[in-house]
KOLMAR-748149 format. One line per 2 residues: number of its first residue (from 0); for each residue x, y, z of C-alpha. Coordinates in pm, 1 decimal, padded with zeros to 6 digits. Example, Ala and Ser with C-alpha at 12.3 -4.5 7.8 and 13.67 -1.06 7.14 Angstrom:
% KOLMAR-748149
0 = 01230.0:-00450.0:00780.0 | 01367.0:-00106.0:00714.0
END
This chain:
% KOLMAR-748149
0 = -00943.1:18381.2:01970.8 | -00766.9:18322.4:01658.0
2 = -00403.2:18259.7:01809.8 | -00555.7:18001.8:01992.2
4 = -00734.9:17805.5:01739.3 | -00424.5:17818.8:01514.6
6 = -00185.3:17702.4:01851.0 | -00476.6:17403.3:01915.0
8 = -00467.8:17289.5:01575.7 | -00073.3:17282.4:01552.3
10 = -00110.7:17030.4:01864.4 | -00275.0:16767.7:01636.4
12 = -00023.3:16460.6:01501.3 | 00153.0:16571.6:01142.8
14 = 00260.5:16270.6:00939.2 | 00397.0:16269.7:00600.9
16 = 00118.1:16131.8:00359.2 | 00160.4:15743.6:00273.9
18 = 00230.1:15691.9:-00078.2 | 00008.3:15403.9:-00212.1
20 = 00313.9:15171.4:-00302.2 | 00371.2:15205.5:00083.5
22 = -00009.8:15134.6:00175.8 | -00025.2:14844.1:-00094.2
24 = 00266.5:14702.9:00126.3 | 00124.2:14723.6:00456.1
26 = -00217.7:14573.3:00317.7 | -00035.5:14320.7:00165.9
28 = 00162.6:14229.9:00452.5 | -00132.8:14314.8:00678.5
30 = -00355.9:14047.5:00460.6 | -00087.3:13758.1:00539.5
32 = -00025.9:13830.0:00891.1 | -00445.8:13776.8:00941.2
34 = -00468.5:13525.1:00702.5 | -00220.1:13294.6:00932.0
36 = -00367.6:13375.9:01258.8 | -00479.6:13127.6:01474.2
38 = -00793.2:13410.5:01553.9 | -00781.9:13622.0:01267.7
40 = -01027.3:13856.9:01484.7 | -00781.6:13891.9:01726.6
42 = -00490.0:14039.1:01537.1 | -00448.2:14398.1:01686.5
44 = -00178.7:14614.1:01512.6 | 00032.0:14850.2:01766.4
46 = 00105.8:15075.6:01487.7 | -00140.3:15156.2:01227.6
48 = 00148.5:15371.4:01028.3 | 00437.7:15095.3:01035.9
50 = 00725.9:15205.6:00799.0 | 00806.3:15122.5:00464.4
52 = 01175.3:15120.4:00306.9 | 01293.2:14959.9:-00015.5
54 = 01562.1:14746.3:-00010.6 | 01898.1:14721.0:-00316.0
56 = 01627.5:14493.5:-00564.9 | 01322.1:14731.0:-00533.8
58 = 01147.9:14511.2:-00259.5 | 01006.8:14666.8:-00026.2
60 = 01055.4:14602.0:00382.7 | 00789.4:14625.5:00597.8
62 = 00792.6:14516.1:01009.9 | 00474.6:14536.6:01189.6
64 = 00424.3:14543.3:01552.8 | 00081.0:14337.1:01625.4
66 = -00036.1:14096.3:01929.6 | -00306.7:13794.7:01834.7
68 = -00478.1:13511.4:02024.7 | -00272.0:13165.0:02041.1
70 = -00432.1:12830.9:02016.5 | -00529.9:12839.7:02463.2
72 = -00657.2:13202.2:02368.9 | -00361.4:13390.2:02524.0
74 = -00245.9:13682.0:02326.6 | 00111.1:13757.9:02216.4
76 = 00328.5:14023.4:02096.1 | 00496.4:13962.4:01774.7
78 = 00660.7:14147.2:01512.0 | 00635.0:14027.6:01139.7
80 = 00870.1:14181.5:00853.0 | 00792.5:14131.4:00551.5
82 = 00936.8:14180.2:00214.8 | 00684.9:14273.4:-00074.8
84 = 00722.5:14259.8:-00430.7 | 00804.9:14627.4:-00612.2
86 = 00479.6:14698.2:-00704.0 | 00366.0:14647.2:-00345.6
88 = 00067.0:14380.7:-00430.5 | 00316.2:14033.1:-00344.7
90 = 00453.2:13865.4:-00038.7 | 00798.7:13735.3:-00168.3
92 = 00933.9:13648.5:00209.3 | 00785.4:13720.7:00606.9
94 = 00942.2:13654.5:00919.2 | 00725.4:13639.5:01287.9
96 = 00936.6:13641.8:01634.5 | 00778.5:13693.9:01944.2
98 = 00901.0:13999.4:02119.2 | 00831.1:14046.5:02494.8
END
């Protein structure tokens, strides 16, 4: 009974713990993407967990994978990258394309 609680339990998803510079960055990021929304409501992230890497000044990159409602209510898939501020708390650039 034991084996197979310990073999169930290694079956769950493992990620690395987010480091609160990295969440600070996603909120922030997160915050503007919403905030610029045609439908705010509608904004629905693909990937809660979206990566975080610093860049040569300390920045830090972060590209989200979302859809959201246009003006005739259609919804789109876009990708945003943003680059946030050291400290993870300001949007210093962001860039949205439409992917397909």
């Amino acid at each position: 009974m034991f084996l197979i609680a310990v073999a169930v339990a290694g079956c769950g998803k493992t990620s690395a713990p987010v480091s609160p510079l990295d969440a600070a960055a996603r909120r922030t990021c997160m915050d503007t993407i919403e905030s610029r929304a045609v439908n705010s409501k509608s904004v629905d992230y693909t990937n809660e967990d979206p990566a975080v890497a610093k860049d040569a000044k300390g920045q830090l990159d972060v590209s989200i994978a979302f859809s959201a409602k246009n003006e005739m209510g259609m919804a789109s898939r876009m990708v945003a990258k943003c680059i946030v501020s050291p400290d993870g708390k300001t949007l210093v650039d962001i860039a949205v394309k439409e992917t397909r």
